[in-house]
C-alpha positions as CSV (number, residue, x, y, z in Angstrom):
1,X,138.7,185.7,124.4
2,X,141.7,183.4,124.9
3,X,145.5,183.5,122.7
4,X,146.9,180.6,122.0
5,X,150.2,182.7,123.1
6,X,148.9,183.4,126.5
7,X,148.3,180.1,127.3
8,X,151.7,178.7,125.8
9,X,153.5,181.6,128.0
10,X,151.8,180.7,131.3
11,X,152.3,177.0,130.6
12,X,156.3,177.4,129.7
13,X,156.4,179.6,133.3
14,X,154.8,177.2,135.0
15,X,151.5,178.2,135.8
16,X,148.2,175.9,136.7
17,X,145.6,176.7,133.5
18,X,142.1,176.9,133.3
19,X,139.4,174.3,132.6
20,X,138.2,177.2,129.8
21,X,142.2,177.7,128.6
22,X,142.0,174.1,127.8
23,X,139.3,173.4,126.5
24,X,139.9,176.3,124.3
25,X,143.1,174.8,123.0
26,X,141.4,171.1,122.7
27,X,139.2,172.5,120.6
28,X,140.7,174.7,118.6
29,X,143.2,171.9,117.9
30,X,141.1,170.0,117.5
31,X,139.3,172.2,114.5
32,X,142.4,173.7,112.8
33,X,142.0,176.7,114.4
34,X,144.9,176.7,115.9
35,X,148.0,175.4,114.1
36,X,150.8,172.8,114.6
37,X,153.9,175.0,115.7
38,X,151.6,176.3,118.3
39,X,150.5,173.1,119.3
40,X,154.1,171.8,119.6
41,X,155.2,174.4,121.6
42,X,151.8,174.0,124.0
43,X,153.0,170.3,124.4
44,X,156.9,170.9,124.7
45,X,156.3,173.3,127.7
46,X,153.5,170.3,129.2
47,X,156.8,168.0,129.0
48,X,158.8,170.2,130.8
49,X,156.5,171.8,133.6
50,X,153.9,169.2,133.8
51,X,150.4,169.2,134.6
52,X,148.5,169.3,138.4
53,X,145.8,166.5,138.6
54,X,143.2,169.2,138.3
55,X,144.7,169.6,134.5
56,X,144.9,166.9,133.9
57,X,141.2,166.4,134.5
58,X,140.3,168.9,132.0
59,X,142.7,167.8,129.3
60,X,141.3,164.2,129.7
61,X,137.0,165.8,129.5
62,X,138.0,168.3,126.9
63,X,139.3,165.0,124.6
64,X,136.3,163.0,125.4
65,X,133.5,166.0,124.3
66,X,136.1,166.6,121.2
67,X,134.0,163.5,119.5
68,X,131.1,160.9,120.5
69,X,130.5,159.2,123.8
70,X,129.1,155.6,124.6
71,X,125.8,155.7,126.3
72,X,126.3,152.4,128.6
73,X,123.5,153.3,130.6
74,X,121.0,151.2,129.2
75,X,123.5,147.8,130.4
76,X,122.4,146.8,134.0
77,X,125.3,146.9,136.7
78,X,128.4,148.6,136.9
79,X,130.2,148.4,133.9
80,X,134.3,147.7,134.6
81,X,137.1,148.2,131.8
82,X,140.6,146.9,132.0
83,X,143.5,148.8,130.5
84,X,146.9,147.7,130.0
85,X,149.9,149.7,128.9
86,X,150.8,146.5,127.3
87,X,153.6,144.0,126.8
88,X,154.7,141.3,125.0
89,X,152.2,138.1,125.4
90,X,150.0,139.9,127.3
91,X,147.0,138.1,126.7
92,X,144.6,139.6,129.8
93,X,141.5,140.8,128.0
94,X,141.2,137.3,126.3
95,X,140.7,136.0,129.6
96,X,139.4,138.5,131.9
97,X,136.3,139.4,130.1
98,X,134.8,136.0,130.6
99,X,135.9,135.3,133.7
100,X,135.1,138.8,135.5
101,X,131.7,138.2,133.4
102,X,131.0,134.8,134.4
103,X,131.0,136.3,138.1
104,X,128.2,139.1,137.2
105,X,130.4,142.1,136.4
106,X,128.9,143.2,132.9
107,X,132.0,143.9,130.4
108,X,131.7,146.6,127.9
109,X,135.2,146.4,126.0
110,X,136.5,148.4,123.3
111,X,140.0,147.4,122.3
112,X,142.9,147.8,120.2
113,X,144.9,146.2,117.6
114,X,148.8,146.0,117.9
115,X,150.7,149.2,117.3
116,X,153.9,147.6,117.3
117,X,155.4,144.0,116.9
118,X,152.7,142.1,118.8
119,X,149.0,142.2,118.0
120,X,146.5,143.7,120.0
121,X,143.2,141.6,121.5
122,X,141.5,142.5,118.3
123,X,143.9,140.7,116.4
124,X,144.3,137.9,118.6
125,X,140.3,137.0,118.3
126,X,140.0,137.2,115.0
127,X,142.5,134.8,114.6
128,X,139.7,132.7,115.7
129,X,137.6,131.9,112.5
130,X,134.3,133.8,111.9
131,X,135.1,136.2,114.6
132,X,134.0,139.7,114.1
133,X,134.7,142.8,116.2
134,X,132.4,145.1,114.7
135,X,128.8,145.1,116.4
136,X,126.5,147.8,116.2
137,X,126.1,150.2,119.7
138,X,122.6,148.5,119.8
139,X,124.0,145.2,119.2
140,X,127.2,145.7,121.5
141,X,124.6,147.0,124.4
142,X,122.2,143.8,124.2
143,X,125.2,141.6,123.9
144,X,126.2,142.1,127.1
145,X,123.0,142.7,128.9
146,X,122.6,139.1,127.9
147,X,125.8,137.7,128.2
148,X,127.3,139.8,130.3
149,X,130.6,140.5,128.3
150,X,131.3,141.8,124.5
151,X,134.8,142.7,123.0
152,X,134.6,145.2,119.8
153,X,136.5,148.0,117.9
154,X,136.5,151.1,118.8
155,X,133.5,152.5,116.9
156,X,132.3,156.0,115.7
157,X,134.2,158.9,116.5
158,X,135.6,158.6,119.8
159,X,138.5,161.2,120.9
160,X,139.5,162.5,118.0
161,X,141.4,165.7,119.8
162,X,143.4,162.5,121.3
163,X,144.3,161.1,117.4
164,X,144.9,164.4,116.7
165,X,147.4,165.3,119.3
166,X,149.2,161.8,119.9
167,X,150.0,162.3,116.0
168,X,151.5,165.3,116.9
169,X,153.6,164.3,119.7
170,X,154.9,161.6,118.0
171,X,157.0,163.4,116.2
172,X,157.6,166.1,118.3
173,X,159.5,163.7,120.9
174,X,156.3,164.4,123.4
175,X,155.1,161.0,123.4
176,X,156.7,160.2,127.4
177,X,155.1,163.3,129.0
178,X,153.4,161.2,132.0
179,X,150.5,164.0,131.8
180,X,149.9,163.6,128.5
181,X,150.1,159.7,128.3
182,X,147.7,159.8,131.2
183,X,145.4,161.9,129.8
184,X,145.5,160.2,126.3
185,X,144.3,156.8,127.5
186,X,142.0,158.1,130.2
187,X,140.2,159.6,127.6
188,X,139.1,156.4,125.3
189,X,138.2,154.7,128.6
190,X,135.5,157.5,129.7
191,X,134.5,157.9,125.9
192,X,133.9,154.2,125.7
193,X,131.0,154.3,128.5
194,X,133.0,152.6,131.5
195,X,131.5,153.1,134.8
196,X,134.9,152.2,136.8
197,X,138.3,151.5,135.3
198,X,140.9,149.1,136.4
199,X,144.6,149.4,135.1
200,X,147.3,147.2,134.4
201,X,150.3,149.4,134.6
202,X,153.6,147.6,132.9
203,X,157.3,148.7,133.8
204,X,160.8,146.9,132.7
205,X,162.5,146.2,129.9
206,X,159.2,145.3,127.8
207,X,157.0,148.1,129.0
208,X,156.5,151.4,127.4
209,X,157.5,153.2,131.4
210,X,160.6,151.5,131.7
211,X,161.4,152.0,135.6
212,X,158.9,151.4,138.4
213,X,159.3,155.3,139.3
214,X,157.7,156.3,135.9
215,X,154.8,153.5,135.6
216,X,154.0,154.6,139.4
217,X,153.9,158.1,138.2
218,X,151.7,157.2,135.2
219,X,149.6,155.2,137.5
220,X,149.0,157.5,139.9
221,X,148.1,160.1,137.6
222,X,145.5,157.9,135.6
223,X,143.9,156.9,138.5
224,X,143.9,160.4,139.8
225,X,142.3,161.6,136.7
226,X,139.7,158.7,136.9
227,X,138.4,159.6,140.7
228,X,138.5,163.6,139.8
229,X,135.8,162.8,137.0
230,X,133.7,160.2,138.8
231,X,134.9,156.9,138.1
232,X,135.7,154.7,140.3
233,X,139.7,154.0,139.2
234,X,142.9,151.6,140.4
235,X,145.9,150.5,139.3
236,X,148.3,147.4,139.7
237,X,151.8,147.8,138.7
238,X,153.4,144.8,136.9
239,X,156.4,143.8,135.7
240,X,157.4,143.0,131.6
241,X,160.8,142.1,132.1
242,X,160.2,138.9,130.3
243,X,156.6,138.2,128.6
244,X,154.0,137.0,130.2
245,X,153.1,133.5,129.8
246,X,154.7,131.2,127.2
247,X,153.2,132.3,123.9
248,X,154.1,135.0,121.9
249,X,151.8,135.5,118.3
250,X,147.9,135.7,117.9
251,X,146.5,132.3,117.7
252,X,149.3,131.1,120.4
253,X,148.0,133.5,122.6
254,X,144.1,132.3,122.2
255,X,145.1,128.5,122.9
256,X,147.1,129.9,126.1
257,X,144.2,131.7,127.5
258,X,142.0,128.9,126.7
259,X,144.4,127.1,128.9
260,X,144.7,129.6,131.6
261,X,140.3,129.4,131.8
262,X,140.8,125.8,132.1
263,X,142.9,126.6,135.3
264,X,146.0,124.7,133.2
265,X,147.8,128.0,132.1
266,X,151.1,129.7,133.3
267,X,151.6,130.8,136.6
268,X,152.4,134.1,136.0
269,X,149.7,135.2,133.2
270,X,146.6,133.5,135.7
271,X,148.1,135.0,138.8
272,X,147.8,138.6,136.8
273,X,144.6,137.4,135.5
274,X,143.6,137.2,139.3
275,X,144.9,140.4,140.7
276,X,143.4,142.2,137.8
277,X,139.8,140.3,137.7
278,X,139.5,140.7,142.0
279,X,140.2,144.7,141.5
280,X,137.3,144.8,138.8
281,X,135.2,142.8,140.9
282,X,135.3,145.5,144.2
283,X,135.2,148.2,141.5
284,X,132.2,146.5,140.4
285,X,130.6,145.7,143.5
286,X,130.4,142.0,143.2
287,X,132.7,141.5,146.2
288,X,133.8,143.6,149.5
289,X,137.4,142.3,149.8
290,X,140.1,141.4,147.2
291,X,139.8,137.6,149.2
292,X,136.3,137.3,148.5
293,X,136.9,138.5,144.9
294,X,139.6,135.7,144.2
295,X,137.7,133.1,145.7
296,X,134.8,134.0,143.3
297,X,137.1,134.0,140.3
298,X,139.5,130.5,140.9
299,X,135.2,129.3,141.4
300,X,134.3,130.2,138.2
301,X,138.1,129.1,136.9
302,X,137.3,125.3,138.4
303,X,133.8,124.7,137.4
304,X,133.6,125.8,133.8
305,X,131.5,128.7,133.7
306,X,134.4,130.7,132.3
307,X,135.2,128.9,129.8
308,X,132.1,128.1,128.4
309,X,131.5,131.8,128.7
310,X,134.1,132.8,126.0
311,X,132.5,130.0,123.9
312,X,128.9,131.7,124.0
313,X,131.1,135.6,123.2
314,X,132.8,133.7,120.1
315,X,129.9,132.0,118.7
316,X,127.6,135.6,119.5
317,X,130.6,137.3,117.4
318,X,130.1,134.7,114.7
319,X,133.2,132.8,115.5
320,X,133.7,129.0,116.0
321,X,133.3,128.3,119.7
322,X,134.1,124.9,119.1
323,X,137.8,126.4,119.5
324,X,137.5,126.0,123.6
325,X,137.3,122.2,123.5
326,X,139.7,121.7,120.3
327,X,142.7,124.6,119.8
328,X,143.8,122.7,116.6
329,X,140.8,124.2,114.8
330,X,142.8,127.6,115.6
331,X,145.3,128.5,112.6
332,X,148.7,126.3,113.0
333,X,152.1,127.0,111.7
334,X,153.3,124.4,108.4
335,X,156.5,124.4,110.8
336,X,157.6,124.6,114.0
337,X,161.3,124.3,114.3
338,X,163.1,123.9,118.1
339,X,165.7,126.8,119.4
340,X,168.4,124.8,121.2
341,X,170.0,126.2,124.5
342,X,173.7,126.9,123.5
343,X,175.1,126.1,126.7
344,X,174.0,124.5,130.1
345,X,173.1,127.2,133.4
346,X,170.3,129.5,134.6
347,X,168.1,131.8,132.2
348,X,168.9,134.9,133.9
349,X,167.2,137.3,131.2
350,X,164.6,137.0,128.7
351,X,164.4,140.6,126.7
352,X,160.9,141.0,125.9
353,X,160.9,143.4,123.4
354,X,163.4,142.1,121.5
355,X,161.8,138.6,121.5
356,X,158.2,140.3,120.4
357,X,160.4,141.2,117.7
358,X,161.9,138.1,116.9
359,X,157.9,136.8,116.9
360,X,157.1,140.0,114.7
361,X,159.9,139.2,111.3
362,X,157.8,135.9,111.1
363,X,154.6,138.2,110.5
364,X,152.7,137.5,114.3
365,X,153.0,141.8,114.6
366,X,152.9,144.5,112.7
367,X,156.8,145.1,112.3
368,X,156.1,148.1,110.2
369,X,152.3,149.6,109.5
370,X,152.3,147.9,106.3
371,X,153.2,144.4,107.5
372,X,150.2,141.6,107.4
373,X,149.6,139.6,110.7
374,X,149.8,136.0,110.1
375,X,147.8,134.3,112.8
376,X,149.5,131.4,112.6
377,X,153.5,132.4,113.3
378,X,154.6,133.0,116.6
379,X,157.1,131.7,119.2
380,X,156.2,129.5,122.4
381,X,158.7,130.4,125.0
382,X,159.9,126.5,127.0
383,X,161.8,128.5,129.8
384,X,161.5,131.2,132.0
385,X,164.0,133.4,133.9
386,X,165.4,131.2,136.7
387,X,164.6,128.4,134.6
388,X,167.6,125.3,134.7
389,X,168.7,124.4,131.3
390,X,171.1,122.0,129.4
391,X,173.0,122.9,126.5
392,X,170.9,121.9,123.6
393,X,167.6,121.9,125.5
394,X,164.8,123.5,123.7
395,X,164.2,127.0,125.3
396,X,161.5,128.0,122.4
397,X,159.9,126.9,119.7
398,X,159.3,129.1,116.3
399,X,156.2,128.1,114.6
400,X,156.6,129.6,111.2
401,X,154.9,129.7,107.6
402,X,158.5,129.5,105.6
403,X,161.6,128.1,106.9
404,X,163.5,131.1,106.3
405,X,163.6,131.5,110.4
406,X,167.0,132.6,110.9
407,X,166.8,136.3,111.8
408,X,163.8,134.8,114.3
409,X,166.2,131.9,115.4
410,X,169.4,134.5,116.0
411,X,167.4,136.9,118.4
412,X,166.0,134.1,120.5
413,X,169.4,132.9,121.2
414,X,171.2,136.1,121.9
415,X,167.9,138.0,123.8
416,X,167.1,134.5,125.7
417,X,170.7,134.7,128.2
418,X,171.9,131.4,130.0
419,X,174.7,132.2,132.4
420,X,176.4,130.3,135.5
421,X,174.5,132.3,138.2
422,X,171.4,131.7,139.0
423,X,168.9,135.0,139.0
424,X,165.9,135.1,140.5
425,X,162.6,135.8,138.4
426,X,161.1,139.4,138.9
427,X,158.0,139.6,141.1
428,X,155.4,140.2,139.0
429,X,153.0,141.9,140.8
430,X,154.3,145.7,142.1
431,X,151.7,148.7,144.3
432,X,148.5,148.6,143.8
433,X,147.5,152.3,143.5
434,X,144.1,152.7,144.3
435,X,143.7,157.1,145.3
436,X,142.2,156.8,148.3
């Protein structure tokens, strides 16, 4: 029989644990057996020793039996998932899920709403009118056996050791332990049913991991954790120094990714969109090399298939597909009011989490738990980082609900910099980590 103690001690001194001394205290946890101050100090000495791979392996399975587990089996192929750390504007599901689809890869996905001042992919669709992210498991399975793709809530009780715990390190300042991040999101990936897992990474100013040391770390560890429990796991690592794409706010976002399917949207949010979807295609075993996997994806891109694939997931999830060929049948803004450049030179930075929040006081995120989305509001970004400008050039645009857009209007200005010297825009795409 294990103590709680014991297993704190040899933690805090550094010592490898058990698959068994885990799972013991997942589960105890997990059933109130064991209490919060000994939970906190279990987590406080995983933040200062860390965990091997191998523990981190049995933190991640010790999570995903706490609570139900998708049965994907009966879905023919290889089922992929995507996972990003997220980011302001980062509207990748939206637009992988059809186009990996459209190229045979079934997609299982089970996303998230916003937890901060954007909204998540949930959000964003059901901005779309009719659209409805709760399907039954026996709905969600023949969904994508015959279309290939279906995006849904998280359903039933999926890692509830993992609610548990990340409500504990959040206020026990545990929530950056690389382990324990790692092990958190691993765990709703394996839950949900996915077969092999690609990950988006995000570091910079934007991102959660705010150097490329730390989002390699987390990478590395997540994809470790992946390959040690059978699934077939890599990772790109890119940068959120500035957002990705132009639009920031939910229906903004679906318009841009009905662009970027079209082949019309920004260069940096369809070259992501590429690098991500040719990784799920050779984790999916629809193509050998990353070459072959592009080619297959800018095919789909050109003639259609893609697009008209996200109209035949809307209209299956009871929205109005007729969205794909007219946006303005997406929620609109009574204003949109242009943010003038204050003086002439280069954009040189574009502070993405401060502009999320400048998107979130007009109601596109949840600035505070309580907040409403409005799927209207939002901000579309005119300029990127490198960008020329002239003093009173319009560098964004705030679509808004009420003209009371001067909190909004004050961020953009002093978060968007214009200086002399001209700064090159950050690379977006960083390692690829893929644990072989």
């Amino acid at each position: 029989m294990f103590r709680m103690v014991d297993i704190i001690e040899k933690k805090r001194n550094g010592g490898q644990l058990t698959e068994q001394e885990i799972t013991f205290f997942v589960n105890g946890y997990t059933n109130g057996t064991i209490p919060d101050y000994q939970a906190s100090a279990f987590l406080m000495a995983v933040y200062f020793k860390g965990m091997t791979a191998e523990e981190q392996g049995h933190l991640t399975m010790a999570m995903v039996k706490s609570g139900d587990e998708i049965d994907l089996s009966a879905i023919r192929g290889i089922k992929v998932d995507k996972h990003s750390t997220g980011g302001v504007g980062d509207t990748t599901t939206l637009i992988l899920a059809p186009l990996v689809a459209a190229c045979g890869v079934p997609v299982a996905k089970m996303s998230g709403r916003g937890l901060g001042h954007t909204g998540g992919t949930l959000d964003k669709l059901e901005s779309i009118g009719g659209f409805h992210v709760e399907l039954t498991e026996e709905q969600f399975i023949n969904q994508v056996n015959e279309l290939k793709v279906a995006v849904i809530g998280q359903s039933g009780n999926l890692t509830p050791a993992d609610k548990s715990l990340y409500a504990l390190r959040d206020v026990t300042a545990t929530v950056d332990s690389i382990p324990l991040i790692a092990s958190s999101i691993m765990s709703k990936k394996i839950a949900a049913g996915a077969d092999a897992i690609v990950l988006d990474v995000k570091t910079g100013e934007g991102a959660f991991m705010k150097t490329v040391e730390d989002a390699k770390a987390l990478a590395e560890s997540m994809v470790a954790i992946g390959r040690q429990v059978g699934r077939n796991t890599m990772a790109v690592i890119s940068n959120m120094s500035q957002p990705l794409g132009f639009a920031i706010g939910n229906a903004l976002e679906v318009k841009e990714a009905i662009e970027t399917l079209k082949g019309e949207g920004p260069e940096d949010l369809t070259e992501l969109c590429l690098v991500l979807g040719s990784k799920m295609l050779v984790v999916g075993g629809k193509a050998e090399t990353i070459e072959e996997a592009r080619g297959q994806l800018t095919a789909v891109m050109k003639d259609g298939s893609a697009l008209k694939l996200f109209g035949e997931l809307i209209k299956a999830q009871g929205g109005n597909e007729a969205v794909i060929h007219d946006p303005s049948k997406l929620p609109t803004a009574t204003y949109q009011i242009e943010v003038p450049a204050l003086q002439s030179g280069f954009i040189t930075k574009m502070e993405a989490d401060d502009l999320g929040v400048a998107a979130a006081i007009l109601g596109a995120g949840r600035a505070t738990k309580d907040d409403q989305i409005d799927p209207a509001v939002g901000i579309m970004l005119k300029k990127k980082i490198g960008d020329t400008v002239e003093k009173g050039e319009t560098i964004a645009i705030i679509h808004s609900n009420s003209k009371e857009i001067e909190k909004s209007l004050q961020l953009l200005q002093e978060h968007i910099r214009i200086e002399n010297d001209y700064v090159a825009p950050p690379s977006l795409i960083g390692d690829v980590i893929t644990g072989d």
